[in-house]
DRENBA-296295 format. One record per residue: residue in one letter; x, y, z of N, C-alpha, C, O in turn. Coordinates in pm, whole numbers, padded with zeros to 5 digits, always signed. Example, Ala and Ser with C-alpha at 12.3 -4.5 7.8 and 13.67 -1.06 7.14 Angstrom:
// DRENBA-296295
a+01319-00569+00780+01230-00450+00780+01320-00330+00780+01424-00332+00846s+01285-00225+00708+01367-00106+00714+01290+00003+00787+01341+00114+00804
This chain:
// DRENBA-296295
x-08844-03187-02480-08742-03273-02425-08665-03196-02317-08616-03087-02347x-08650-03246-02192-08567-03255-02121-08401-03216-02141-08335-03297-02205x-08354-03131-02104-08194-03061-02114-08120-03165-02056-08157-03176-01939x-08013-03266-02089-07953-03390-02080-07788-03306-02147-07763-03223-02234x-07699-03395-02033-07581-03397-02094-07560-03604-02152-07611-03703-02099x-07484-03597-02250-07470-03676-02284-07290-03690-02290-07231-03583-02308x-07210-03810-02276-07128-03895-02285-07061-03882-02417-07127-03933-02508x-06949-03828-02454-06898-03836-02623-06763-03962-02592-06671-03930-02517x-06765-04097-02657-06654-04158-02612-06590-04190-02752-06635-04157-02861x-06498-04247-02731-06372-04274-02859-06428-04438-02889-06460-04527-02810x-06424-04434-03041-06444-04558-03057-06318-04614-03202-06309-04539-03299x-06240-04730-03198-06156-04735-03296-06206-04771-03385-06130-04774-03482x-06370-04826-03416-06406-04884-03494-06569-04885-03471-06613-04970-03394x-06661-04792-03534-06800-04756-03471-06863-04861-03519-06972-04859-03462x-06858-05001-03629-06913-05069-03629-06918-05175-03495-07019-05209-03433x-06796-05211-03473-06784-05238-03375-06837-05240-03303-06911-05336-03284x-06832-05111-03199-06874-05025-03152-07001-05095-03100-07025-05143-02989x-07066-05088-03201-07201-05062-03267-07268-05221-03233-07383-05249-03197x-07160-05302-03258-07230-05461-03227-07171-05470-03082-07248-05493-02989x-07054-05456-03064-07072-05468-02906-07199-05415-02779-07253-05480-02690x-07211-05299-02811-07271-05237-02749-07457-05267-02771-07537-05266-02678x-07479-05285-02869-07624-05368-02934-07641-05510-02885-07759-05544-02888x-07550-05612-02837-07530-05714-02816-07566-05716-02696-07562-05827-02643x-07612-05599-02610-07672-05623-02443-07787-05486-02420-07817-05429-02316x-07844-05458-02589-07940-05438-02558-07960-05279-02608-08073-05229-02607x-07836-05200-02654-07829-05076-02690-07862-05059-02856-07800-05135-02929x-07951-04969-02915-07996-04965-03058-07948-04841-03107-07935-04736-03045x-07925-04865-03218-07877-04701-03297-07946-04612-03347-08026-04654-03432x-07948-04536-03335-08040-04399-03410-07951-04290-03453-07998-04176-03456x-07852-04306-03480-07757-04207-03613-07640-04300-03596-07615-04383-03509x-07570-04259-03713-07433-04351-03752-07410-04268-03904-07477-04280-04006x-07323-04203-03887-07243-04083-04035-07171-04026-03940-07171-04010-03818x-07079-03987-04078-06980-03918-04039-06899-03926-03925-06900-03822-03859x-06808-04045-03868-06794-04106-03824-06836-04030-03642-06757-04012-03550x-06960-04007-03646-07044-04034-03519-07141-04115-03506-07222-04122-03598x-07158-04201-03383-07230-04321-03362-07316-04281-03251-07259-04239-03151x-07473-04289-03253-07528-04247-03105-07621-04391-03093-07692-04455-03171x-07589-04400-02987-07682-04547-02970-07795-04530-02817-07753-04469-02719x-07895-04574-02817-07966-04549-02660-08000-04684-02602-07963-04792-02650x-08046-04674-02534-08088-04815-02460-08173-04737-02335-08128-04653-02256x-08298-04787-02342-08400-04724-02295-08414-04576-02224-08505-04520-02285x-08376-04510-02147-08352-04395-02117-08150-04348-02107-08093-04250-02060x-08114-04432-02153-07962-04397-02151-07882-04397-02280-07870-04498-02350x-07829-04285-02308-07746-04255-02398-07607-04223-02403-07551-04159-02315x-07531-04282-02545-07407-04266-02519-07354-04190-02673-07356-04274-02763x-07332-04124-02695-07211-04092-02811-07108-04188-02830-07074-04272-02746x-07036-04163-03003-06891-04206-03024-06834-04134-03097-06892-04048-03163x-06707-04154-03100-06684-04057-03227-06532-04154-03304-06446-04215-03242x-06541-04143-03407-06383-04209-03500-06306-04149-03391-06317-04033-03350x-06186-04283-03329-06034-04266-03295-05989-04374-03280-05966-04444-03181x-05971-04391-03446-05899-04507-03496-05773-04571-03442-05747-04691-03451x-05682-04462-03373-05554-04460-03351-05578-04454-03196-05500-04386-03129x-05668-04514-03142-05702-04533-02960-05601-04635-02915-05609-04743-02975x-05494-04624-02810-05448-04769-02769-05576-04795-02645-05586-04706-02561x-05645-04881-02637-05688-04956-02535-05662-04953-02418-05745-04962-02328x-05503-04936-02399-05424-04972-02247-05376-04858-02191-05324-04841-02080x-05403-04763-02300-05356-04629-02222-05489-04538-02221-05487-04437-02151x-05601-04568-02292-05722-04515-02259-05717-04401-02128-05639-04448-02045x-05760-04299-02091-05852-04289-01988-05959-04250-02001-05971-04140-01947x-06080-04299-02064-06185-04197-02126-06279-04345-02038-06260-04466-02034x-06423-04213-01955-06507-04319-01860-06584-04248-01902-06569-04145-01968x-06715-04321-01852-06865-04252-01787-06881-04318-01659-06808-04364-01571x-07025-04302-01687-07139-04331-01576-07242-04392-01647-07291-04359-01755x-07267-04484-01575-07422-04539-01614-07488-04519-01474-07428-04569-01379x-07587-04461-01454-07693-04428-01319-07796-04518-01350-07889-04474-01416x-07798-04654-01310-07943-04729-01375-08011-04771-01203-07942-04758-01102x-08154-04818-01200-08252-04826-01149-08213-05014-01092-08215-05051-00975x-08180-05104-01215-08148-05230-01199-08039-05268-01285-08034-05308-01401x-07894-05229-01133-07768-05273-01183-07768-05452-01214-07721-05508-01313x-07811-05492-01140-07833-05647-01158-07847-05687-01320-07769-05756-01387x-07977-05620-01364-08024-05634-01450-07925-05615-01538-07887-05711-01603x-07865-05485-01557-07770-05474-01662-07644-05509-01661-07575-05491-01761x-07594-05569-01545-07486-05623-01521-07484-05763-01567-07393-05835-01608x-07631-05783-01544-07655-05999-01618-07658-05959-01762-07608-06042-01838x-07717-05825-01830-07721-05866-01994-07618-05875-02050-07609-05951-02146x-07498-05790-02003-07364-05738-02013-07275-05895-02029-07227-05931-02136x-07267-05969-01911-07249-06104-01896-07316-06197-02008-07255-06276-02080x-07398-06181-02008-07498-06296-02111-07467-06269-02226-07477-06361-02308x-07412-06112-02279-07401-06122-02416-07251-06143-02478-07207-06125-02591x-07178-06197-02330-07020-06286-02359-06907-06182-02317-06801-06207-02375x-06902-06091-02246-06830-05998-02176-06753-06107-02074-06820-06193-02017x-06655-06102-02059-06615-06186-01968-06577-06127-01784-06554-06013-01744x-06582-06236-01719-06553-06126-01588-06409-06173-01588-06378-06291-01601x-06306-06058-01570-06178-06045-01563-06099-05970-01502-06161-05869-01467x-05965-05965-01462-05862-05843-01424-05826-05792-01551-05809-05671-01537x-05807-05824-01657-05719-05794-01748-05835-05825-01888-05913-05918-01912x-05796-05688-01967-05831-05745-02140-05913-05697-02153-05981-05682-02051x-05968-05636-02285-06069-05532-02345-06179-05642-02446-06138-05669-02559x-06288-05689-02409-06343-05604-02321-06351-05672-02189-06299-05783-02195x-06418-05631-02025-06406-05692-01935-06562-05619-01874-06617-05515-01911x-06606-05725-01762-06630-05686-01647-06601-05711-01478-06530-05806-01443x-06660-05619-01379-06625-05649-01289-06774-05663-01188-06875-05593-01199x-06759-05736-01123-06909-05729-01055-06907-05604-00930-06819-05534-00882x-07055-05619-00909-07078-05483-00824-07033-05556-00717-07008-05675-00697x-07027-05421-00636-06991-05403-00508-07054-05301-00457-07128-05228-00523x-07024-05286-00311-07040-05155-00222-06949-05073-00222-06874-05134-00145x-06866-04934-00260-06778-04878-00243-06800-04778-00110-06897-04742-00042x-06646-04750-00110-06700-04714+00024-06740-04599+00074-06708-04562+00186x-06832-04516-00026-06906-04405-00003-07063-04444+00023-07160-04371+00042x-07051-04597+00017-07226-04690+00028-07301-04718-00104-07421-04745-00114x-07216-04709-00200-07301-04722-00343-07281-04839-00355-07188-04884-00289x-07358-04932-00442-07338-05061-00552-07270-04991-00708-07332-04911-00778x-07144-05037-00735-07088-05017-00834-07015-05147-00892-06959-05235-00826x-07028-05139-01032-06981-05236-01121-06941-05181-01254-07005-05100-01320x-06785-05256-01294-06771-05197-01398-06740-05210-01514-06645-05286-01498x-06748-05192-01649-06754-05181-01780-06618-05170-01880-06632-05082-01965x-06500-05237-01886-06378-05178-01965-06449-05280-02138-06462-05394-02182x-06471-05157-02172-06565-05189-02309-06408-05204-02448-06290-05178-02426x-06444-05230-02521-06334-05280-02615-06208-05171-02642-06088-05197-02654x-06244-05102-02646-06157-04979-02631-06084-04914-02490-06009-04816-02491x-06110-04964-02412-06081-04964-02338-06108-04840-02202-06051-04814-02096x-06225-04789-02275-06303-04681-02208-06387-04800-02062-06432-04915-02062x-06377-04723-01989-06432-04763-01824-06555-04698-01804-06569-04592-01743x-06681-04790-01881-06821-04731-01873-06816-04790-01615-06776-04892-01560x-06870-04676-01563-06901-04706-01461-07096-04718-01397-07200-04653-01387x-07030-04860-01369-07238-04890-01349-07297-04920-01239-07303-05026-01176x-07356-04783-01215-07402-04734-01077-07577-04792-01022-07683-04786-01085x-07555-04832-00920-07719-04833-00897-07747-04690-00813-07683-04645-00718x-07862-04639-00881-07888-04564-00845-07970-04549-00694-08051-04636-00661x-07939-04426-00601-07975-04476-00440-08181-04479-00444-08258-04509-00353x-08203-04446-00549-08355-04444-00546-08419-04549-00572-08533-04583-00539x-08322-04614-00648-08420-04773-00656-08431-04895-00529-08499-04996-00546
């Protein structure tokens, strides 16, 4: 295997967690001790218990680098994410920022800001 950094994020509730994030396509492969690792085809994320997370004061992000933002931006939508300014969870549709990327983004129930990048190779 390949040397990978991986993503450790706060979750207040890893079941949760666990169905939100499964609900557009992500599956689990450990869950104890309150760590949760879930993948979704070549992308992985950590969790860890922080029960006591406020949502609104969050600042905890990633990155998602995917091949077809479209793609994961429609499952995200389809599996009842709403598009919004406000409220956990949310999305926002892509855009061009103005370094020339397509970016779209992720405020997942907790209020962590997954960021979802198309990557410039696809």
């Amino acid at each position: 295997m390949a040397d990978r950094a991986v993503p450790a994020l706060p979750s207040r509730d890893l079941a949760a967690t666990r169905a939100f994030y499964g609900g557009w396509g992500f599956t689990c492969t450990y869950d104890a001790d309150g760590w949760l690792i879930l993948q979704r085809g070549p992308l992985h994320l950590e969790f860890f218990a922080h029960p006591d997370l406020d949502p609104a004061t969050s600042h905890f992000q990633c990155c998602l680098r995917v091949a077809d933002l479209d793609g994961l931006w429609n499952a995200i939508r389809t599996a009842g994410v709403p598009v919004a300014d406000r409220g956990f969870p949310r999305l926002h549709p892509p855009r061009i920022e103005s370094w020339g990327g397509r970016v779209g983004f992720l405020i997942d129930p907790d209020g962590t800001q997954i960021n979802l990048i198309e990557r410039p190779d696809s």
